[in-house]
C-alpha positions in Angstrom: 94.6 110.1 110.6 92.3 107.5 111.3 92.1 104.2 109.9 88.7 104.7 108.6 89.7 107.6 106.8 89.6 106.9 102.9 93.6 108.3 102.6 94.9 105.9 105.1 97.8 103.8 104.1 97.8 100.7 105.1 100.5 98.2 104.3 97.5 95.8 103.0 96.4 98.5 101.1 99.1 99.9 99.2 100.1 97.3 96.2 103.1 96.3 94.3 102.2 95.7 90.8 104.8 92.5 88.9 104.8 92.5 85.2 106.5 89.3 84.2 106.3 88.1 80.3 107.6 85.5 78.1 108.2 87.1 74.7 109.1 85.6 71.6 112.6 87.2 70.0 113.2 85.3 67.0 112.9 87.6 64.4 114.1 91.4 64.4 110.6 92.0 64.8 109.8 90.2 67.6 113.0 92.4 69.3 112.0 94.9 68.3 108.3 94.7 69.7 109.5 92.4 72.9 112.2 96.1 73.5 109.4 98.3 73.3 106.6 96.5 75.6 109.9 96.6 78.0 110.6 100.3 76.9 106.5 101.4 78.0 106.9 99.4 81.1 109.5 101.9 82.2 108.0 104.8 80.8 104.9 103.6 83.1 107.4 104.2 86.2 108.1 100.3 86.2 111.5 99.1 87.5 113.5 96.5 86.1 113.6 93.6 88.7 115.2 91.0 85.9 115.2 90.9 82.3 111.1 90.0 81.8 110.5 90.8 85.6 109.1 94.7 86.0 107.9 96.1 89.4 105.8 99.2 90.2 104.2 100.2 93.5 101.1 101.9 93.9 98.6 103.1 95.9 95.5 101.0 96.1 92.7 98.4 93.4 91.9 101.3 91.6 95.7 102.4 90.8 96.5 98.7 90.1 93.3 98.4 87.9 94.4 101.1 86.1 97.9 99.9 85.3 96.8 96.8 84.1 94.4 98.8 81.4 97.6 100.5 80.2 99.9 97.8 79.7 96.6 95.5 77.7 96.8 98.5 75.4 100.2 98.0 74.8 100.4 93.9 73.9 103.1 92.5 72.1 101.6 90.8 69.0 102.6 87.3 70.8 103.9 86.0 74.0 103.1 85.4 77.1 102.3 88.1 80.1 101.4 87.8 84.0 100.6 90.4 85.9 100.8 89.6 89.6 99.4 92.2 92.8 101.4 91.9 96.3 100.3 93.9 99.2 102.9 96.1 100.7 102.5 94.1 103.3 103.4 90.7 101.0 105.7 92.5 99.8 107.9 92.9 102.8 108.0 89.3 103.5 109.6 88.3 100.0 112.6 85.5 100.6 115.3 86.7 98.5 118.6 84.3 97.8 121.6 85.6 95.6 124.5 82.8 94.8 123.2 81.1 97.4 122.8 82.7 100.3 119.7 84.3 101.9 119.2 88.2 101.3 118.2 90.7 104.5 114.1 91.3 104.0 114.2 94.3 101.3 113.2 98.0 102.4 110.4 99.5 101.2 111.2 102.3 99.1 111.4 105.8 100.3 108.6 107.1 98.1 106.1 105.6 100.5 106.9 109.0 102.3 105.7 110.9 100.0 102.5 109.7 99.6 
């Protein structure tokens, strides 16, 4: 496969798509709409990274483009939502600390194979 071949995967090509959101939970409501706008970011193959912090990889603009159509069709009423695109690439070169000490660079995920 050739780098100039439409299908190749490149590292700056692939994309991680991060969905994080600021939504108001005062009223039952607001839960209630706040829980599902979390709910369809998992049904959209979104992982939970923290509470208001979802993460999706996909494969390219047009697949990112696409996700961010979805999810503008599914608003909460109110609130506040930011929708962020890493390269693979970026995405390898996170710095990760947990109760204070520096985490090992995070794996790509083993989906990437299947692709």
């Amino acid at each position: 496969m050739k780098k100039s071949d439409p299908s190749y995967l490149s590292g700056y090509r692939l994309m991680w798509i991060f969905v994080m959101f600021d939504l108001p939970v005062g009223s039952k409501k607001e839960m209630r709409e706040a829980t599902k706008f979390r709910e369809f970011l998992l049904d959209q193959g979104f992982e939970k990274s923290q509470f208001s912090v979802y993460a999706r990889f996909c494969n390219g603009k047009e697949q990112f483009e696409a996700n961010v159509r979805k999810i503008e069709s599914h608003l909460p009423e109110r609130g506040h939502i930011f929708i962020f695109q890493f390269t693979d690439r970026q995405y390898e070169n996170i710095v990760r600390f947990s109760d204070q000490s520096r985490r090992a660079r995070q794996k790509n995920p083993e989906q990437l194979a299947l692709f």
